[in-house]
C-alpha positions as CSV (number, residue, x, y, z in Angstrom):
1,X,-4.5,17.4,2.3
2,X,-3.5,15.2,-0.6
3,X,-0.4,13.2,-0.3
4,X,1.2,10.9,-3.1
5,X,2.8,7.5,-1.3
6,X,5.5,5.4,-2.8
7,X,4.6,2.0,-0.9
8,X,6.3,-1.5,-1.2
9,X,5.0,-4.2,0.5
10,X,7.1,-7.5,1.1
11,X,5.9,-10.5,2.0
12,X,8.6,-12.6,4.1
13,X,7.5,-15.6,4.8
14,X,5.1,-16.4,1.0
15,X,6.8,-17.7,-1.9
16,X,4.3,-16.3,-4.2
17,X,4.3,-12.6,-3.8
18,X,1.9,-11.6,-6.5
19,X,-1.2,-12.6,-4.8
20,X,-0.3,-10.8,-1.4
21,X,0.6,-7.1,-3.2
22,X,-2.5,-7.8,-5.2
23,X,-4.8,-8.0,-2.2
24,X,-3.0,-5.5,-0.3
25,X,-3.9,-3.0,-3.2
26,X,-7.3,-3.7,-3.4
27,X,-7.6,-2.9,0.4
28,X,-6.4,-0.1,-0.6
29,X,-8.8,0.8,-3.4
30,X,-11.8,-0.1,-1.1
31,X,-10.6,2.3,0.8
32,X,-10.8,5.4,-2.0
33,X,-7.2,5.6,-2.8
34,X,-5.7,5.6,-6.4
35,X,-3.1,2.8,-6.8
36,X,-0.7,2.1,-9.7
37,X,1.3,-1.2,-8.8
38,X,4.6,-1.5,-10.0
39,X,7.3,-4.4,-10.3
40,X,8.7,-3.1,-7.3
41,X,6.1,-0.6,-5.4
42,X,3.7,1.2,-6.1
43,X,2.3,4.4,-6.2
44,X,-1.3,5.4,-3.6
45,X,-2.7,8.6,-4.2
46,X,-5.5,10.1,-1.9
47,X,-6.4,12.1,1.2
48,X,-3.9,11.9,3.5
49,X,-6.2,10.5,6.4
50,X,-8.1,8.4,4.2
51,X,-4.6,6.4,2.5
52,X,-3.0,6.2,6.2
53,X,-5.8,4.3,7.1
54,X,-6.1,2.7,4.0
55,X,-2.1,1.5,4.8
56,X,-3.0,0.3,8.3
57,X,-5.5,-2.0,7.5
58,X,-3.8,-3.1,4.6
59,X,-0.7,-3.6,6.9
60,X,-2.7,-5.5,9.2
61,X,-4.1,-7.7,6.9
62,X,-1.4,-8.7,5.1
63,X,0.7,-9.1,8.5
64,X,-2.3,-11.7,9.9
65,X,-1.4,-13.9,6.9
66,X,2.5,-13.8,6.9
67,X,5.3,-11.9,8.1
68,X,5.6,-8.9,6.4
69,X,8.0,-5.5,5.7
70,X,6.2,-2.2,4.8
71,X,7.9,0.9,3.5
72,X,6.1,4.1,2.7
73,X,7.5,7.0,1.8
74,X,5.3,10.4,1.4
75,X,4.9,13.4,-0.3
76,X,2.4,16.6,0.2
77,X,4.2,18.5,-2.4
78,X,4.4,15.5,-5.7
79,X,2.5,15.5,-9.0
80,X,-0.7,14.6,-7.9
């Protein structure tokens, strides 16, 4: 199934938060997803099992190198 994500990653503990959302996209775009990013979040398009995966690893690596708040909210039925 394809799902369309609204995700916002926040870096707690950086002061520079471009270079952490940058990097966490790219994960995400090794991983086959689509991703728009935004001021605020940003938008991963995909299979559904291929961008949870995509999100967990991205999570994790972003969460090795400072502390870190995730939000994903997902949609089966959205403009794909």
């Amino acid at each position: 199934m394809n799902v369309e994500t609204e995700v916002s990653l926040y870096p707690l503990t950086e002061v520079n938060l471009e270079h952490p959302v940058h990097d966490f996209a790219r994960i995400l775009k090794t991983h086959g997803c689509t991703v728009e990013v935004g001021p605020m979040s940003s938008i991963v398009k995909g299979e559904s099992t291929r961008v949870f995966e995509a999100l967990r690893i991205g999570y994790e690596e972003a969460a090795k190198k400072s502390g870190c708040l995730l939000l994903v909210k997902a949609c089966n039925v959205c403009p794909l």
